[in-house]
C-alpha positions in Angstrom: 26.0 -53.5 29.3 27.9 -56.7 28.4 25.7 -57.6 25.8 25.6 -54.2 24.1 29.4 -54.3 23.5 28.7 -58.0 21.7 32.0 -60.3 20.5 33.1 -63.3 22.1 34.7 -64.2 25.6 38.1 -64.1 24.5 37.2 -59.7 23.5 37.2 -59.3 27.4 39.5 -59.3 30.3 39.4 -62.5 32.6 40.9 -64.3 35.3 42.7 -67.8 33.6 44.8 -70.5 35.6 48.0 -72.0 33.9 50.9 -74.2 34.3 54.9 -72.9 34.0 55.9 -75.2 31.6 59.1 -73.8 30.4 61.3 -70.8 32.4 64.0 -70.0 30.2 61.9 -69.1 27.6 58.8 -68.4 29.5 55.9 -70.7 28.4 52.6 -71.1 30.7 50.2 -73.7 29.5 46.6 -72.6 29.9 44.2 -74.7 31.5 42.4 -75.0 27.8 45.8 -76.3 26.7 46.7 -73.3 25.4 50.9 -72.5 25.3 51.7 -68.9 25.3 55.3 -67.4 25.8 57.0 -64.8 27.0 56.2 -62.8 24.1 52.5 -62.6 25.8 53.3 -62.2 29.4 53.8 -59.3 31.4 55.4 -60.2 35.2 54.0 -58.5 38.1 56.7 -56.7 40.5 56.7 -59.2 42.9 57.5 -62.3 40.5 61.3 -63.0 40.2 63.9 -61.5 41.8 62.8 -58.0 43.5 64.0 -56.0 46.8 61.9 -54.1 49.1 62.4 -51.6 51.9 61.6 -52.4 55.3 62.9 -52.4 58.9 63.7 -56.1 60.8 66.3 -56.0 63.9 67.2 -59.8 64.3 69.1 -60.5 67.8 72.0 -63.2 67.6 71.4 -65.1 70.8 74.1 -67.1 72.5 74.8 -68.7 76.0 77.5 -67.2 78.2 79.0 -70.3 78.3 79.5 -70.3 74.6 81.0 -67.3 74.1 83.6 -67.1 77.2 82.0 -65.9 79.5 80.6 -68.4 82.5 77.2 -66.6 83.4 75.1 -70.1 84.0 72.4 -70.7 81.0 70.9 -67.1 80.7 71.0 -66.5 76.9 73.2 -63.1 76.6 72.8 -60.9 73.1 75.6 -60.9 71.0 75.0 -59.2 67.9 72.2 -57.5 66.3 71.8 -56.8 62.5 69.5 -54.5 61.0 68.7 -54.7 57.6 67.0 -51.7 55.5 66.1 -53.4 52.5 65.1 -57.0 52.0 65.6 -59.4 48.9 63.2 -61.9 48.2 63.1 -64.8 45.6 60.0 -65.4 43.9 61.2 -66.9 40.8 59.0 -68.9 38.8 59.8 -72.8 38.7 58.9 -75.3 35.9 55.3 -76.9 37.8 53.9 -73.6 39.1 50.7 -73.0 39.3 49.9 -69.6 38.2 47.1 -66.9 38.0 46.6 -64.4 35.1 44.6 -62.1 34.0 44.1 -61.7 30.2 43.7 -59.0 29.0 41.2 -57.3 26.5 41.7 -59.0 23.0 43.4 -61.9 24.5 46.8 -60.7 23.7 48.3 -59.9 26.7 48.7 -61.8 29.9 49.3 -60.1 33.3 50.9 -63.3 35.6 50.4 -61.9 38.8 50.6 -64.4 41.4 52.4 -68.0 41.9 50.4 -70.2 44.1 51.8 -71.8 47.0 52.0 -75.6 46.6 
């Protein structure tokens, strides 16, 4: 089926591997040393800056000594948060590694995922 449709590599969508070079403006060198920009790039959601919603009860642990109140070493809850929504920080740093899919015509670049060091 490939065949049929003819043209070259760069006429179909791909996986590519690149290096953030540059954050303010975007720039990701390609592993064929190619620079493209921001111009080219589209972020997935969960690059940057984003919140999601989601449910976490963290307990504030203390001793009763600590707090005033002489009760030996048994830990005692103090506080308890509960948070509804939670911010995350996946901002892209200059030295990322990064995956990509490019996109039909090799126009467009879909940088979906930074890759833990």
């Amino acid at each position: 089926m490939l065949k049929s449709r003819g043209g070259k590599d760069s006429d179909y969508a791909d996986v590519v591997y690149g290096v953030v070079i540059s954050t303010e403006p975007l720039k990701v060198q390609l592993s064929n040393n190619m620079v493209i920009d921001d111009n080219f790039i589209i972020l997935g959601k969960h690059i940057g800056k984003f919140k999601l919603p989601g449910k976490a009860t963290i307990e504030v642990q203390s001793h009763g000594d600590q707090i005033g109140n002489v009760s030996g070493n048994r830990p005692t809850v103090s506080e308890k948060i509960t948070f509804k929504e939670m911010e995350f920080d996946n901002s892209l740093k200059k030295g990322d590694k990064v995956t990509m899919i490019r996109m039909d015509g090799g126009q467009q670049f879909y940088l979906f995922e930074r890759e833990e060091a």
